[in-house]
C-alpha positions as CSV (number, residue, x, y, z in Angstrom):
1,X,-41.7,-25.6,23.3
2,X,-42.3,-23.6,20.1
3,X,-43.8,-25.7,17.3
4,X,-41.5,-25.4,13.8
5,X,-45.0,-24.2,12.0
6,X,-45.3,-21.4,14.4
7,X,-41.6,-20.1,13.6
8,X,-42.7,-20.6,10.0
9,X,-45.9,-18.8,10.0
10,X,-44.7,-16.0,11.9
11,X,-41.6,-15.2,9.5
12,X,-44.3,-15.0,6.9
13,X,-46.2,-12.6,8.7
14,X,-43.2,-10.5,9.3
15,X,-42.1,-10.6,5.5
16,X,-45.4,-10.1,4.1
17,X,-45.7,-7.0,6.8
18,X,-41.9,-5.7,5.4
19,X,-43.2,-6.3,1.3
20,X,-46.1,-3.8,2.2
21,X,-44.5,-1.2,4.2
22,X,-41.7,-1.1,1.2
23,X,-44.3,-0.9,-1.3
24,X,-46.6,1.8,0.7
25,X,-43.7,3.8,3.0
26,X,-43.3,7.2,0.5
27,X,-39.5,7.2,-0.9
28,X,-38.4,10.6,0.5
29,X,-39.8,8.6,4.3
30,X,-41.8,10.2,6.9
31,X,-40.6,13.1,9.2
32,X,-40.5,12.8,12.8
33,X,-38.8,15.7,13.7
34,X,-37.0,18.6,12.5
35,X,-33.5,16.6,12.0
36,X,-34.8,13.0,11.7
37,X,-36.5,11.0,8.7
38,X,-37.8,7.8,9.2
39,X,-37.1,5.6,5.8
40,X,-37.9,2.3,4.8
41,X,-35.9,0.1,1.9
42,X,-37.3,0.3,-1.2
43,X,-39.1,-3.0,-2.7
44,X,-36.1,-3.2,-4.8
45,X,-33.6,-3.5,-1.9
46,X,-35.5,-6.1,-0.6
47,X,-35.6,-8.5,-3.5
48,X,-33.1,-11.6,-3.3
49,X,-30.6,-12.1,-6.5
50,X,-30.8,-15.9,-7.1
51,X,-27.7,-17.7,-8.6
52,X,-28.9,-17.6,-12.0
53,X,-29.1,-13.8,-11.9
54,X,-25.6,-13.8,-10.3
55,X,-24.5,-15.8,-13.0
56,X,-26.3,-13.8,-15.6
57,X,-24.2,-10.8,-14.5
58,X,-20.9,-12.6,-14.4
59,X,-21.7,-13.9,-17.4
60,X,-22.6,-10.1,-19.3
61,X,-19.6,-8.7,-17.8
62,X,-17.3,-11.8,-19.5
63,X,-18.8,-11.2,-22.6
64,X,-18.3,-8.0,-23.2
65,X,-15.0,-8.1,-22.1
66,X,-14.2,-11.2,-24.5
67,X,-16.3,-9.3,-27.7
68,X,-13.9,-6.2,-26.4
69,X,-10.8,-8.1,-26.8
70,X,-11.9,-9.8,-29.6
71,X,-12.6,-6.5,-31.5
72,X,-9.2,-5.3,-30.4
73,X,-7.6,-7.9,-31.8
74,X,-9.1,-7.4,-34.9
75,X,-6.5,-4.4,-36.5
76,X,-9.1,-3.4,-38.7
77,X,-12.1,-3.2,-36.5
78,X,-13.9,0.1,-36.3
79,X,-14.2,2.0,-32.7
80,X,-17.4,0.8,-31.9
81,X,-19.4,0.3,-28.8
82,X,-20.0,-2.8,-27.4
83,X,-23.5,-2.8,-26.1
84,X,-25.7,-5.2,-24.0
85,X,-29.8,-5.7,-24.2
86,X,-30.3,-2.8,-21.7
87,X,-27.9,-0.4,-21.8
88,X,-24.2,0.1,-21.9
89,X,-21.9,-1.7,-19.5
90,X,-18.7,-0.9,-21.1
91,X,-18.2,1.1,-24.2
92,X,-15.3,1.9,-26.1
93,X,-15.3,5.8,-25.6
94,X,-15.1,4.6,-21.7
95,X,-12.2,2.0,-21.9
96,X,-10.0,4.2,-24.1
97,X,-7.1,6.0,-22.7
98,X,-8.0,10.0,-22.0
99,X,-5.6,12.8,-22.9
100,X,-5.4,16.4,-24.5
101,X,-5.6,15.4,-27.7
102,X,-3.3,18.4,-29.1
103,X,0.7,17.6,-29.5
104,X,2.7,15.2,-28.5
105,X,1.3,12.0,-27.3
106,X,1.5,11.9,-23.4
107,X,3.2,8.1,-23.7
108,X,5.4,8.6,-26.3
109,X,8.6,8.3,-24.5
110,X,6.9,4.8,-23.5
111,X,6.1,4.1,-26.5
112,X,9.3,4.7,-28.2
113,X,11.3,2.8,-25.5
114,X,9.0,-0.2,-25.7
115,X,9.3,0.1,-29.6
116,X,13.5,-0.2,-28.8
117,X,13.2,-2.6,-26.0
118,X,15.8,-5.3,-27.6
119,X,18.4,-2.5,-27.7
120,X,18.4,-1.4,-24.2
121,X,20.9,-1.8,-22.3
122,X,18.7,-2.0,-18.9
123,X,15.5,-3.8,-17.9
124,X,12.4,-1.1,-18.5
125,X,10.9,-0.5,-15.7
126,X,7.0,0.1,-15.2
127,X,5.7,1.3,-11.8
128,X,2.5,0.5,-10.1
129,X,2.1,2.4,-7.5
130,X,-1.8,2.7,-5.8
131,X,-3.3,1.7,-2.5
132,X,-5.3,-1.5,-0.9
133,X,-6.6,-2.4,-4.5
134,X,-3.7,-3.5,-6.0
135,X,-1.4,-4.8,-3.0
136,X,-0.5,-8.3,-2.8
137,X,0.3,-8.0,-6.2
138,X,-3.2,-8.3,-7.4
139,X,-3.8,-6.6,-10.2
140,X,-0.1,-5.6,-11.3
141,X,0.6,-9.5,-11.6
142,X,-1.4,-9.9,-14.5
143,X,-0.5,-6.5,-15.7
144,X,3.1,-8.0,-15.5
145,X,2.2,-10.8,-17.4
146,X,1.0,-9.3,-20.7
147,X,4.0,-6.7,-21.4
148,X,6.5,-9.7,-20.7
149,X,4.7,-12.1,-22.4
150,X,4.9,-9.7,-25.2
151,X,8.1,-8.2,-24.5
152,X,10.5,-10.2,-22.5
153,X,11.7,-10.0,-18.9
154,X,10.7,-11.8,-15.5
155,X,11.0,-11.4,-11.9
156,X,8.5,-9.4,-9.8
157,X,10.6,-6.9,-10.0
158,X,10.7,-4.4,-6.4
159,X,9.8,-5.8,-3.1
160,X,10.0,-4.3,0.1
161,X,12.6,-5.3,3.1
162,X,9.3,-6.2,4.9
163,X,6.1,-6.5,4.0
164,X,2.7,-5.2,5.0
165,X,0.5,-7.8,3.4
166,X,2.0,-11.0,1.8
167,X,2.4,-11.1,-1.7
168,X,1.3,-13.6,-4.5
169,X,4.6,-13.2,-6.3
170,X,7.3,-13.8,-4.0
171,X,7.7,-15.5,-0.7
172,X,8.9,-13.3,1.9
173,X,10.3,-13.9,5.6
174,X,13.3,-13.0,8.0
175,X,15.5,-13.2,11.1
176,X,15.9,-10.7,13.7
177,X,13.9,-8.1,14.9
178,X,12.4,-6.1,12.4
179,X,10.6,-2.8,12.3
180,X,8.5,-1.3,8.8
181,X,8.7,2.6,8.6
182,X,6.1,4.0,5.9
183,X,5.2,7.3,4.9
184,X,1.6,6.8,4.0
185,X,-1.3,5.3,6.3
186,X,-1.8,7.0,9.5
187,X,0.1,7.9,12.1
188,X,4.3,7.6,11.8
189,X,7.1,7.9,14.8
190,X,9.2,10.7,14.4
191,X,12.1,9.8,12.6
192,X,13.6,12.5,11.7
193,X,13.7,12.5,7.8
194,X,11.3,11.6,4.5
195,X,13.3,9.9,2.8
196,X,11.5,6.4,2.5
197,X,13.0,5.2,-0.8
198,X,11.2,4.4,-3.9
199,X,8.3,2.4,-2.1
200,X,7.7,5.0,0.2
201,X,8.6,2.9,3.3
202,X,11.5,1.1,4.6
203,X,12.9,-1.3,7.3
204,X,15.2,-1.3,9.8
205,X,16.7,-4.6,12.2
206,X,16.6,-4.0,15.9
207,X,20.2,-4.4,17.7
208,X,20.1,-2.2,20.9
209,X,23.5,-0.7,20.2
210,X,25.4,-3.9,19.8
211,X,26.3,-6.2,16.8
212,X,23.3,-8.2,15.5
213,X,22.5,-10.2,13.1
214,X,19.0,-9.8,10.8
215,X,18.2,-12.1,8.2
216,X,15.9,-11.2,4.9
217,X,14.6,-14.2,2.8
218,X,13.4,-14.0,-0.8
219,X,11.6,-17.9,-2.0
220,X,9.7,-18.2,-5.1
221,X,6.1,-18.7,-4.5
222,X,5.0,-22.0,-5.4
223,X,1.4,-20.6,-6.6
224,X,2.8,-17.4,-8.6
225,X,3.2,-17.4,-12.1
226,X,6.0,-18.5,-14.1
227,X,7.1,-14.9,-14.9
228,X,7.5,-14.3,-11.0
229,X,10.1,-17.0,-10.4
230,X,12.4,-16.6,-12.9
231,X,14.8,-13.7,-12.3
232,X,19.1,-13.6,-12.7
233,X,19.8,-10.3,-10.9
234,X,19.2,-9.1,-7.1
235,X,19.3,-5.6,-5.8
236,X,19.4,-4.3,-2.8
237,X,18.4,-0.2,-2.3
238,X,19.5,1.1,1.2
239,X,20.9,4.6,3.0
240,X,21.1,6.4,6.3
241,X,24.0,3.9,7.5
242,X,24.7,5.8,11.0
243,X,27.1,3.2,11.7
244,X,29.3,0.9,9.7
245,X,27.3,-2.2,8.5
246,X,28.0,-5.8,6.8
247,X,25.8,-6.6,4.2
248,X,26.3,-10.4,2.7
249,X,24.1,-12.5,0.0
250,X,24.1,-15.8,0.2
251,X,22.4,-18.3,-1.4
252,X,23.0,-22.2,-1.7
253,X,25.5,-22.4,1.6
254,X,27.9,-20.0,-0.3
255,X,28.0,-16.2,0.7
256,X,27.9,-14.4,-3.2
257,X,28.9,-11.3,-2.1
258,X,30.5,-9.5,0.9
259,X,29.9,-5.9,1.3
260,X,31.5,-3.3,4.3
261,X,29.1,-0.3,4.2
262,X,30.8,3.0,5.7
263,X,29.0,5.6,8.0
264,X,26.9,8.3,5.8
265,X,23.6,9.1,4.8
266,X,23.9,8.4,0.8
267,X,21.4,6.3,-1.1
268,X,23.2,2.9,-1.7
269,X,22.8,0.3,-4.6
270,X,24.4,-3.4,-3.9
271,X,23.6,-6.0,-6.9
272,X,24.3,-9.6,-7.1
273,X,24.0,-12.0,-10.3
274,X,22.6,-15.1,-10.0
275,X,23.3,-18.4,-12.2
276,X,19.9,-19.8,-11.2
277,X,16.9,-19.2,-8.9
278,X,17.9,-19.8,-5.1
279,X,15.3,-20.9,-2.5
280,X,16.0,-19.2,-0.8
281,X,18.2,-15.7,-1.3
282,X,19.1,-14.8,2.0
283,X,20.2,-10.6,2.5
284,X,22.1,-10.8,6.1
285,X,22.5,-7.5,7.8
286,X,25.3,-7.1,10.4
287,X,25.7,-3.9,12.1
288,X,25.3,-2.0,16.0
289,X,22.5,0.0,14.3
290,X,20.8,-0.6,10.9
291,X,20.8,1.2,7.5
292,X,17.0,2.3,6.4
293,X,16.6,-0.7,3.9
294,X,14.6,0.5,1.2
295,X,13.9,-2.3,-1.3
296,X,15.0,-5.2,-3.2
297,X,14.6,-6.1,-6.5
298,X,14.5,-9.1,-8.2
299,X,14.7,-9.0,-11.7
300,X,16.2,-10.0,-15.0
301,X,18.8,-8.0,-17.7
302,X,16.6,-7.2,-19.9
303,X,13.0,-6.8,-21.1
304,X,9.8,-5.3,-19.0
305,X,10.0,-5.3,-15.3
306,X,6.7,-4.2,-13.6
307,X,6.7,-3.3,-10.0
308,X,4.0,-3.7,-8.0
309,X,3.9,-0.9,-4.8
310,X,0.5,-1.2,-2.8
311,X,0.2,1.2,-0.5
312,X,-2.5,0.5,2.1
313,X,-4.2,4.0,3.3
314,X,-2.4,6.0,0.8
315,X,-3.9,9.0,-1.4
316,X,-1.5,9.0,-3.8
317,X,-0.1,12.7,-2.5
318,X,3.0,11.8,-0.9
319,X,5.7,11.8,-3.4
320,X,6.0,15.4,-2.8
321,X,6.4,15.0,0.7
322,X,9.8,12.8,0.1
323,X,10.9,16.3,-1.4
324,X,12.7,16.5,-5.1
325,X,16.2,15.6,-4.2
326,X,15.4,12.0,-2.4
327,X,12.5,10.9,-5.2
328,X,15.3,11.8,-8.0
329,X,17.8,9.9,-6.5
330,X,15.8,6.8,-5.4
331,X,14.3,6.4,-9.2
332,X,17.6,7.4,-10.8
333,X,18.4,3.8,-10.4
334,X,15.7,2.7,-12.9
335,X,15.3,2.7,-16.3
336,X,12.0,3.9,-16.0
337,X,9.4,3.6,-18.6
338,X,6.2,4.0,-17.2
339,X,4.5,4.9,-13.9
340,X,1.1,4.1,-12.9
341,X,-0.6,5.7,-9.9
342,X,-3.9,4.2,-9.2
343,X,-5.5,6.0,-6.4
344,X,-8.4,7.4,-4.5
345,X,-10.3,4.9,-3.0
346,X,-9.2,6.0,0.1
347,X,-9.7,9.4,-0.3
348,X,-13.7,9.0,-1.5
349,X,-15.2,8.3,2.0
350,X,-13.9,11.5,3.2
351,X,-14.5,14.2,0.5
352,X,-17.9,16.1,1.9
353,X,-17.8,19.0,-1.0
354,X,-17.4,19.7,-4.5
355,X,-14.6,22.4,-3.0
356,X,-12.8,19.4,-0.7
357,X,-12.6,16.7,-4.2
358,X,-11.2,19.8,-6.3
359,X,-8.6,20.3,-3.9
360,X,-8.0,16.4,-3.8
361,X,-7.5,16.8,-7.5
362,X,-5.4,19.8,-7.4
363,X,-2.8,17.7,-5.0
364,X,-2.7,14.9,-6.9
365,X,-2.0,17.2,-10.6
366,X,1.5,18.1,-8.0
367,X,2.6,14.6,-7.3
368,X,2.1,13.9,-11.5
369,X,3.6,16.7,-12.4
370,X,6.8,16.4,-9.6
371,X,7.0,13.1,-11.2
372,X,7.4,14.1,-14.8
373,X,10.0,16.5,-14.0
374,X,12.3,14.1,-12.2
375,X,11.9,11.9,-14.9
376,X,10.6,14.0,-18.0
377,X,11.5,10.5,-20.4
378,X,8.9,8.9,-19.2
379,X,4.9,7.8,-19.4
380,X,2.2,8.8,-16.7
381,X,-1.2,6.9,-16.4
382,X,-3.7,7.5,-13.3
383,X,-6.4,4.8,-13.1
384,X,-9.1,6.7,-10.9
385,X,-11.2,4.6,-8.6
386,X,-13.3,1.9,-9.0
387,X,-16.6,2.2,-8.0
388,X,-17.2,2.1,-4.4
389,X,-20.3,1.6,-2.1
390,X,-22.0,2.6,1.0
391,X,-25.3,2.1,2.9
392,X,-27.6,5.1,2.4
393,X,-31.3,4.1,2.3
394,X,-30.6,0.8,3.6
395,X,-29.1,0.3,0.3
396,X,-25.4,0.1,-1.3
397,X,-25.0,2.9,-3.2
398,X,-22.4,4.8,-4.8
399,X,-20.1,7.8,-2.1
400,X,-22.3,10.6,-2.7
401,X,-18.6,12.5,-3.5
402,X,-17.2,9.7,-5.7
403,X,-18.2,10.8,-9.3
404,X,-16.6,14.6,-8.7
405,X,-13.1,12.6,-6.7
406,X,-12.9,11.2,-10.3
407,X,-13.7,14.3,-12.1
408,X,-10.7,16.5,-10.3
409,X,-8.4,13.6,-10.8
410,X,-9.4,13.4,-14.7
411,X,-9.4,17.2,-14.7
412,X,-6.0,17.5,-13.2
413,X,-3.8,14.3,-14.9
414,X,-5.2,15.7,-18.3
415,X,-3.9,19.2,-17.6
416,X,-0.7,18.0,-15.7
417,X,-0.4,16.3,-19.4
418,X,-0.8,12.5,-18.2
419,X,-3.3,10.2,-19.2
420,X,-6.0,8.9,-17.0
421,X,-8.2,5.3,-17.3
422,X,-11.5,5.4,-15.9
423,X,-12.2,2.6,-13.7
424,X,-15.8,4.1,-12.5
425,X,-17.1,4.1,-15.8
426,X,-15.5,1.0,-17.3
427,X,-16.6,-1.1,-14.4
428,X,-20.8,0.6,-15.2
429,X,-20.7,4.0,-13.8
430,X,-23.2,4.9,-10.5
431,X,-24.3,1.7,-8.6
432,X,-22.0,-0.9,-10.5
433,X,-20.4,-2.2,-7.6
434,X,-23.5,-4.4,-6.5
435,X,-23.3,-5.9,-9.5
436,X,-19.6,-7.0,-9.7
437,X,-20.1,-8.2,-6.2
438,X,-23.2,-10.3,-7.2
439,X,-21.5,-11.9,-9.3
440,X,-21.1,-15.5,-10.0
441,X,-18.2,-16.2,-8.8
442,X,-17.4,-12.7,-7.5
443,X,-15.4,-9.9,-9.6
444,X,-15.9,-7.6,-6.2
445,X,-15.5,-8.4,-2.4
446,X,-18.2,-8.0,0.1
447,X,-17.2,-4.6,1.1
448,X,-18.4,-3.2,-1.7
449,X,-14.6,-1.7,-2.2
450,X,-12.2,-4.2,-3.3
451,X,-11.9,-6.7,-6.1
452,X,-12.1,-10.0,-5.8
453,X,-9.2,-12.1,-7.4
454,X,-11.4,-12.4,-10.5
455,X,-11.9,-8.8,-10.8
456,X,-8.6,-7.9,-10.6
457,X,-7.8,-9.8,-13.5
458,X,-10.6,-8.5,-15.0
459,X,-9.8,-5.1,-14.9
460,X,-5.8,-5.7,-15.2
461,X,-6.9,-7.7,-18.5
462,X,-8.8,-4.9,-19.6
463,X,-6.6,-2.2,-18.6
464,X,-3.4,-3.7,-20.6
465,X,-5.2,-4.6,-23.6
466,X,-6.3,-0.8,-23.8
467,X,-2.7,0.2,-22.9
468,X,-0.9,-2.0,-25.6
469,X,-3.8,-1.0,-28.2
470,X,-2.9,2.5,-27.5
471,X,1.0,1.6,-28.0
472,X,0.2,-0.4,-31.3
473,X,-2.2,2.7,-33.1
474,X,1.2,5.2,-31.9
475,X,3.7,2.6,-33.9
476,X,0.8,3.0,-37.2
477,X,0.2,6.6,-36.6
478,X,-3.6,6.2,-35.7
479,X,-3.7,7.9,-32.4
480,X,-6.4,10.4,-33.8
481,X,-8.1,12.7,-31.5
């Protein structure tokens, strides 16, 4: 039997061993052979971050985001940079909006819309599109709740027929056999067309060639903000009917609407007004084969409605894909104000060359610039990635590749005449991600990749306080280069 003061003495051999080899291994590490270097962790990988230090972090970052906000607030404060006792975290040439600053502002038509928004005679639209960092609703929610706390509107605005991670807005479930079609994220069946709606994926019920029945079910979520589950219209986005198909909303025991959909391949709209919030709003599909379902919204008249459209494994460059035609017709529905496309994170890990991220960038500048001519009255904003970590050294550290991924994608939104937010820098530049996740509680996940809940808000709180400064120096003509 091994005595507990064996255990203990030999673990303090073995760390006192590891503190010298870190201190005396040399940092480039020793060559064995002609392809293979033997490294050790550097004494600062090895030291432990106590909670106070993790606090200490959380704490810096909060500051400087209140003193930020504060400053903002403040109509008459000076741009200044908001520094801490060693170094700059966040700055305010880093948080601010980046554009050509020659002609027209790149959000004007935003601007001026937003500036109208009680004369409109739709809901304004704003877009989120990006990957796994904002799905769920994560960051878009709180986005969401600053323009309608500020502008008016509710609802979380489009959902898809079936989801690929559940949501914090809604609740979501159905009936029948269901099967989710997207256009981004590996590997697709062949079905024939791109035209995946204005989510970029869409659903169809299983029937086997006879009449059947599918059920889709919209409930408020109990834990979602207010602004989520209030909403007085329903839409419902389908096409490709190959055979006829009933389509019926119902809602407390009482169908609202009846709807016979003929054969053909057009892009449908069905809408539904709604005296009150049901729990649930059932959409029931009846039909030998099914329609492609695209979406449903759930929204109010009037006001700022801001969709939230995570798309797990996407790069951002598939809206050229859909081809013009479909992408006009499926946002032609909108009134849309703004689109947001925060990407790249899932690009990083596989750029290996300065030539491979320019290329990156150059694809992305088409899908901003396909954008802007299918709907040339409205705003454009890329937020570029966060920072993201991997091991190298035995140490998270930044993608080698990261920093020029952001470059092209600056380079390219800026030239394609959008504006661009930089995430990397905002959140500390190189290495930052250790930090976020270190802190206390967490503003990053253990993957060194996503945000934690409190870091979405974070950087959604920071990101639409920049946005709405932006909006409020165009309305006093201060947007100076």
């Amino acid at each position: 039997m091994i005595k507990p003061i064996r255990s203990f003495v030999f673990l303090a051999i073995l760390l006192a061993v590891t503190v010298i080899l870190a201190n005396a291994w040399p940092e480039g590490g020793i060559r064995i052979a002609k392809d293979v270097i033997l490294k050790f962790p550097s004494p600062e990988s090895l030291k432990l971050t106590s909670n106070e230090e993790k606090k200490e972090h959380s704490r810096k970052i909060k500051d400087l985001i209140e003193a930020l906000q504060k400053s903002l607030a403040d109509k008459d404060s000076t741009d200044q940079t908001v520094e801490e006792e060693d170094g700059q975290l966040f700055n305010r040439q880093a948080l601010r909006l980046q554009y050509a600053r020659t002609g027209a502002h790149p959000l004007e038509p935003f601007f001026r819309k937003l500036t109208d928004i009680s004369s409109l005679s739709a809901p304004l639209h704003v877009m989120h599109f990006g990957d796994s960092q904002i799905e769920g609703d994560r960051m878009t929610g709180f986005i969401r709740r600053a323009f309608t706390k500020r502008f008016g509107g509710s609802g979380p605005g489009l959902l898809p027929a079936i989801e690929a991670v559940p949501s914090f807005a809604v609740e979501q479930s159905s009936s029948g056999k269901w099967n989710r079609f997207a256009l981004f994220g590996g590997p697709k069946p062949n079905i024939g067309h791109f035209n995946f709606g204005p989510l970029q994926n869409f659903a169809r019920f299983e029937s086997n060639g006879e009449n059947a029945t599918a059920s889709l079910f919209y409930r408020p979520h109990p834990k979602s903000a207010g602004v989520n589950r209030k909403y007085s219209v329903a839409r419902l986005f389908l096409g490709n009917t190959l055979a006829p198909c009933t389509v019926e909303f119902i809602a407390w025991d009482t169908v609202l609407k009846h709807v016979e959909i003929p054969e053909g391949m057009a892009f449908k709209e069905l809408r539904v007004s709604l005296d009150s919030v049901p729990n649930p709003l059932e959409i029931r599909f009846t039909g030998a084969q099914s329609p492609d379902i695209y979406a449903v919204s759930l929204e109010t008249g009037s006001g700022v409605i801001v969709d939230n459209i995570g798309m797990r494994g996407s790069s951002g460059t598939d809206f050229t894909r859909m081809g013009r035609a479909h992408l006009a017709t499926v946002l032609n529905p909108f009134n849309l104000g703004l689109v947001i496309l925060q990407y790249g994170g899932n690009t990083v890990p596989h750029i290996t060359s300065d030539e491979s991220a320019k290329q990156y960038g150059k694809w992305f500048g088409a899908q901003i610039k396909l954008i802007h001519d299918i709907v040339p009255d409205c705003g454009i904003v890329v937020i570029g990635p966060s920072d993201m970590s991997t091991m190298i050294d035995g140490e998270m550290q930044t993608f080698p590749y990261l920093e020029k991924v952001r470059d092209a994608l600056k380079e390219e939104t800026i030239k394609a005449g959008a504006a661009y937010w930089d995430l990397y820098e905002i959140m500390g530049g190189k290495n930052s991600m250790p930090i976020w996740v270190n802190a206390d509680p967490p503003l990053a996940a253990s993957d060194h990749i996503h945000f934690a809940p409190e870091g979405a808000r974070t950087t959604a709180d920071l990101f639409v306080t920049y946005l709405l400064e932006e909006f409020d120096k165009f309305n006093r003509g201060q947007n100076a280069p």
